[in-house]
C-alpha positions as CSV (number, residue, x, y, z in Angstrom):
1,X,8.6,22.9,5.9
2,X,8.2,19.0,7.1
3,X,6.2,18.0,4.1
4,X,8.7,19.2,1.5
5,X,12.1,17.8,3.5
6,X,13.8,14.6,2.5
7,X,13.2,13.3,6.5
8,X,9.5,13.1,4.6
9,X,9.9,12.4,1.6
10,X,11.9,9.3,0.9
11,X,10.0,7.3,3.2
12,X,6.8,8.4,1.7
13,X,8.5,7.1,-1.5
14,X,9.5,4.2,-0.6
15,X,6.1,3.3,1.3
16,X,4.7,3.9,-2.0
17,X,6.8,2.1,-4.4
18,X,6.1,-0.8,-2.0
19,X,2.2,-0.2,-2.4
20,X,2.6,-0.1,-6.0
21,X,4.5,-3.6,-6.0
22,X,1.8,-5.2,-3.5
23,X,-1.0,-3.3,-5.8
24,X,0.9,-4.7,-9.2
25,X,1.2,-8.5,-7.5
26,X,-2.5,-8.6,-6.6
27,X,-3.6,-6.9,-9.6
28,X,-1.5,-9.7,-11.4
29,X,-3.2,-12.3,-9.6
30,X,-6.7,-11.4,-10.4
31,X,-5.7,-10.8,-14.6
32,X,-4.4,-14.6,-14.4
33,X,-6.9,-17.1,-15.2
34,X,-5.4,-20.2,-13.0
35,X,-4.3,-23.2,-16.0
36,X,-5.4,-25.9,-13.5
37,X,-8.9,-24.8,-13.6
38,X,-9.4,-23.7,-17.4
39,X,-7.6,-27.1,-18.8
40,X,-5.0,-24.7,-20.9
41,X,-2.0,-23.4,-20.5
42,X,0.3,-21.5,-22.6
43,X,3.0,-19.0,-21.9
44,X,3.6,-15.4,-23.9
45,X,6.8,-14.8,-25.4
46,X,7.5,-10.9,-25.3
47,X,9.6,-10.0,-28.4
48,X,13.1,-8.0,-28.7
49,X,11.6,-4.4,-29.3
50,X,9.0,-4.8,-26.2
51,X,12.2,-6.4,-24.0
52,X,14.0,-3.3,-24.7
53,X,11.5,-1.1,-23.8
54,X,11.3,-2.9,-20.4
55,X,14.8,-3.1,-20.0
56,X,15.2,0.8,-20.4
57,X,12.5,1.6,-18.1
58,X,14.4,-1.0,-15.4
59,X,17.3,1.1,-15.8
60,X,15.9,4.5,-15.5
61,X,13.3,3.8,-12.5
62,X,16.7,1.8,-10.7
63,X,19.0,4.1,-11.4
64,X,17.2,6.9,-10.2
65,X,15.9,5.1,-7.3
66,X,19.6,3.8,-6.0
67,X,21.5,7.9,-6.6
68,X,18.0,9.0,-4.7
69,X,18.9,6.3,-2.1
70,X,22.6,7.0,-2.2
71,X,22.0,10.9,-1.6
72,X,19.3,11.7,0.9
73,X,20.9,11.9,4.7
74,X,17.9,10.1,6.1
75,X,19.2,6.8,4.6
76,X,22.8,7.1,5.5
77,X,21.8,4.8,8.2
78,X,20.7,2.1,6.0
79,X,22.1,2.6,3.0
80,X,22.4,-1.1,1.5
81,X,18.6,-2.0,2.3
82,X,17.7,1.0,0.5
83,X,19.6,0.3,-2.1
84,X,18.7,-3.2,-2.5
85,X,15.1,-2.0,-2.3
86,X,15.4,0.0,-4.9
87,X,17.2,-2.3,-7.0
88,X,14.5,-5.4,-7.1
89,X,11.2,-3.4,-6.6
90,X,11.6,-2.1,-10.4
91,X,13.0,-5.3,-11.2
92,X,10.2,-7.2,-10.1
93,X,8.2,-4.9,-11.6
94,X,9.6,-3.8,-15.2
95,X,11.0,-7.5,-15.8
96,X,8.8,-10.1,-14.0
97,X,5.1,-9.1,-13.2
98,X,2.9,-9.5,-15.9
99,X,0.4,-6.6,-15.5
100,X,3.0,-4.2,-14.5
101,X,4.5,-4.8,-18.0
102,X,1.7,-4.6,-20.3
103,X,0.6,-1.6,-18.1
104,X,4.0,-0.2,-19.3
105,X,3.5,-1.0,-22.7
106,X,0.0,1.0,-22.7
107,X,1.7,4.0,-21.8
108,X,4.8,4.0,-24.0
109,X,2.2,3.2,-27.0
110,X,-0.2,6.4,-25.5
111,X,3.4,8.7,-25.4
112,X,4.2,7.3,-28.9
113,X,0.8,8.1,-30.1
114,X,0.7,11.9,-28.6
115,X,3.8,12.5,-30.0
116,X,3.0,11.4,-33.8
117,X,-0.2,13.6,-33.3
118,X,1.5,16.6,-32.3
């Protein structure tokens, strides 16, 4: 079956991780009041605990990513931009965009809660 074959697949992956990282940029764009225009500014400093939390799931959606990329036969052709792909896509989004991150943080605190209620 087409649909369940890696020749499908990983490109259908990494079309969507790409619409998730144009989706999270936009998304981050519209949450961001522009300084300029409010007369403030101010910056949020994210502390250790909330770093580490990032950090881990930078490690887990890259390294999963790069041994998906280093595996499948339909990127033996272009192994390095897939692999570079799927290095700064999480990057960008675990460490640097703004709503990405705090939609991260909603979901670790939802997992932490359903697991203290169980």
């Amino acid at each position: 079956m087409f649909l369940a074959s890696d020749t499908f697949l990983f490109p259908a992956l990494e079309i969507a991780l790409l619409g998730l990282c144009v989706y999270a940029r936009w998304r981050n764009t519209l949450t961001r009041p522009d300084p300029r225009a409010a007369g403030i500014s101010g910056s949020v400093k994210r502390g250790e605990i909330s770093m580490n939390k990032f950090y881990a799931a930078y490690g887990i959606a890259s390294g999963t990513l790069i041994g998906l990329a280093l595996t499948v036969e339909v990127a033996s052709a272009h192994r390095t931009i897939a692999v570079l792909f799927n290095a700064f896509v999480p990057a960008y989004l675990c460490l640097v965009n703004g709503w990405f991150r705090n939609q991260l943080l909603s979901g670790i605190q939802w997992l932490s809660e359903r697991e203290n209620t169980s």
